[in-house]
N, C-alpha and C positions, 0 to 999 in steps of 0.2 A: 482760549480753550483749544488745548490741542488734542486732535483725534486722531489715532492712529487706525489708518487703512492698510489691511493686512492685504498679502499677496495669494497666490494660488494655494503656494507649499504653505502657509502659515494657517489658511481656511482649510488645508485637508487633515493638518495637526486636531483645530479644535473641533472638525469633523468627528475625528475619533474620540477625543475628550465628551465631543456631547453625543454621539452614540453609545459610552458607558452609562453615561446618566439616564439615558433612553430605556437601556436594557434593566435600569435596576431598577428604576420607576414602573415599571410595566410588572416586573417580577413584584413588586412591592403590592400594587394591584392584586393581584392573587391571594395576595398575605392578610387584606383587609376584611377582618372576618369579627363580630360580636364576640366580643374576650379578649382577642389578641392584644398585646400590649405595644406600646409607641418604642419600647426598650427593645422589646423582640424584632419589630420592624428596622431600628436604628442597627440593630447586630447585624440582622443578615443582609443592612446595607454595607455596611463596611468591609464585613466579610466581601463579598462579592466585587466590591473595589480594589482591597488587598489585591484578588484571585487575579485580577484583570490587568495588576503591576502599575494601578493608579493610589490616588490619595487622597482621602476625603477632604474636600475643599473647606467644610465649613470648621470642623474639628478644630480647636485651639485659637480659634481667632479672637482677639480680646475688643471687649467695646467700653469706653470712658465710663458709661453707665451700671455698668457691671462689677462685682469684685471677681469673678472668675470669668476666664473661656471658656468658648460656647463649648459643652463637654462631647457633643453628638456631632454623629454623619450626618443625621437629616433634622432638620428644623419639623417636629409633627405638631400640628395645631389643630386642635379639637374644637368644633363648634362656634364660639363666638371669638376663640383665638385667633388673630389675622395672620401674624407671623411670627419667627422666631421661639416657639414652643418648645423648650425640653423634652428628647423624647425619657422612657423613664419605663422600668417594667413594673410600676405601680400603677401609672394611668395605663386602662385598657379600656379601651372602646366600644361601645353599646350601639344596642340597635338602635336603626333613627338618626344615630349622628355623622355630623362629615367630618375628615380630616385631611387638611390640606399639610400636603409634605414637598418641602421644599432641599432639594438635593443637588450638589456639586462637587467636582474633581478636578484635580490637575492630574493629567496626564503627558509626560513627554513633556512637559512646561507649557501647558495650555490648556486653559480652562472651560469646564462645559456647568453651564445653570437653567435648569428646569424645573416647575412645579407643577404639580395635579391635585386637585380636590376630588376625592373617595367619596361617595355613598359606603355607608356600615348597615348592610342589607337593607331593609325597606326603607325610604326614609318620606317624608311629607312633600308635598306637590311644590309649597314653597320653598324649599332650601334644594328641591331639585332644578325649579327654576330658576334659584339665584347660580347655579351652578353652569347652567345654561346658558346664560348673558353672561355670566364673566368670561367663561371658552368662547363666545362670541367675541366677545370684545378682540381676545385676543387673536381668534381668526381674523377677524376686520382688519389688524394690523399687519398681519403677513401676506392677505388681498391685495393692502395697498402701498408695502411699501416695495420702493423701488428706486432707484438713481433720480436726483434729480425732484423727488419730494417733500413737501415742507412737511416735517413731525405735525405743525400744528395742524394743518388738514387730517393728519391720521387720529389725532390726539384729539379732535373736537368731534370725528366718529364713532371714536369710543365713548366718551364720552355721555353723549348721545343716548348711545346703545342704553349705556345703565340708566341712565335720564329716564328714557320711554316705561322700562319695566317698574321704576319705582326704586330703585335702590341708590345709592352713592357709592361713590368714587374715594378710595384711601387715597389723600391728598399727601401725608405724611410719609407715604413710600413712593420710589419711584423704581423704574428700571434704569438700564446701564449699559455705558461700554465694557464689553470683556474682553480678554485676549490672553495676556501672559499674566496679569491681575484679575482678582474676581471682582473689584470695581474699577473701572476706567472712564475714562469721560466719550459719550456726552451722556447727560442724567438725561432720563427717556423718560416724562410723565405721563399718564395715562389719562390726561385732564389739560385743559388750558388754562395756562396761567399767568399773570403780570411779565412773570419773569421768563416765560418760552415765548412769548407775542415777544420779548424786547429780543433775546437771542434764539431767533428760531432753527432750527437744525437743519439743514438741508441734507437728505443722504445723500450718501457717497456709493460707489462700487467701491468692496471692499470693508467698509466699515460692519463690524461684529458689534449686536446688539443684546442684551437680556430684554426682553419686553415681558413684563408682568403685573396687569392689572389686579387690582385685589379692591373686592367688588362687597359692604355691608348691606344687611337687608332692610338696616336702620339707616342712624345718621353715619356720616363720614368718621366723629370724633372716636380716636383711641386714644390708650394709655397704656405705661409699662409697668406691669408688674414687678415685686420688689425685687423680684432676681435678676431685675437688670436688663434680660429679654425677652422675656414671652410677651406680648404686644398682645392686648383686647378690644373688643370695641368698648366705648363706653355705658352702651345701653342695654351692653350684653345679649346682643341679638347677633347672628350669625354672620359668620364672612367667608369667603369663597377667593382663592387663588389659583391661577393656572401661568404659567410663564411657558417659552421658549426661548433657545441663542438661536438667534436667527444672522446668518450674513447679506451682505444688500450684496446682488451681483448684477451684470448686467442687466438682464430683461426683469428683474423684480426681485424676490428675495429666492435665500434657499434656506430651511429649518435644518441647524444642523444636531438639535435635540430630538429625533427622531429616530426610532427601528427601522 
């Protein structure tokens, strides 16, 4: 498994990469209103990427399972959808529900990937709390990591985290290395498992990571929808994502998906 450790000049690139996606995420924020549509959200993401002389990462990317590319800037997932959601100016969003929007760029040849899960104005105690421990989760991750630590330590905390509240761990996604690709090795799970006990990761100073738990209220199992990507759980109970690229640097980590 080869992992590429970026340099200084290479983490200030996808610095700015994950500061656009910071900026459109947060504007997107704003946008999340009872009615608005995932189409209208996915426009004034792109637009805003154009504006900033980036490129939407996810746009055109083809998957085996699919007969088209993914046609959107941002992956929006409504409610019990975990990831990769079509956005569409036909689904619009209601009170009550959450939508998790998952959004990426190449900028300058370097990539930035971030997620956040929405409240759609008031929404119920439980789906605010599953919302809760999964941003936990992934803070626990950026607490602990740092040069010189095994994943599976950080990986058995998060873990954990969901354990205590009652929820599971999406086993079938993981996070990732990024860089000049929006997947690169090493795969980042947010669980421990046969296969990270056997290769466990040690960070590095330098190594650029996507870390993104995605956290159901139910069981763990999902399924894909016929179009190839929109991803659900199978018990059709809700699911919560938040991600950041994070870099390992010397004394610990730095977010570089961040305003």
């Amino acid at each position: 498994m080869a992992v590429n450790l970026r340099s200084g000049r290479e983490i200030q690139k996808l610095r700015e990469a994950g500061k656009i996606v910071a900026d459109v995420l947060y504007k997107l924020k704003e946008e999340v209103k009872p009615g608005v549509s995932t189409g209208y959200l996915d426009k004034m993401a792109e637009e805003m990427t154009l504006s900033r002389g980036a490129i939407a990462l996810f746009k055109g990317v083809k998957s085996p399972y699919a007969r088209n590319p993914f046609p959107g800037a941002i992956c929006a997932s409504v409610n019990d959808e975990v990831v990769h959601g079509i956005p569409s100016p036909i689904v619009k969003v209601k009170e009550g529900d959450i939508l998790s929007i998952d959004f990426g760029v190449l900028y300058n040849g370097y990539c930035g990937d971030a997620a956040m899960t929405y409240a759609v104005g008031k929404i119920s105690p439980s789906k605010q709390r599953l919302m809760d421990i999964t941003k936990k989760m992934l803070d626990i991750a950026i607490a602990n990591a740092a040069p010189g630590v095994r994943w599976t330590s950080i990986a058995a905390k998060m873990q954990s985290c969901a354990d205590a509240a009652g929820f599971s761990v999406v086993t079938d996604f993981v996070g990732h290395g990024i860089g000049t690709e929006m997947h690169e090795e090493p795969k980042v799970p947010n669980f421990v498992s046969p296969e990270l006990l056997r290769e466990d990761i040690f960070l590095e100073e330098g190594m650029v990571l996507a870390v993104e738990p995605m956290v159901n209220m139910g069981t763990s199992a999902v399924k894909t929808l016929k179009d190839g990507w929109t991803v659900v759980t199978r018990d059709g109970k809700c699911s919560a994502h938040f991600e950041h690229t994070i870099a390992i640097v010397k004394n610990g980590c730095e977010v570089l998906t961040i305003v």
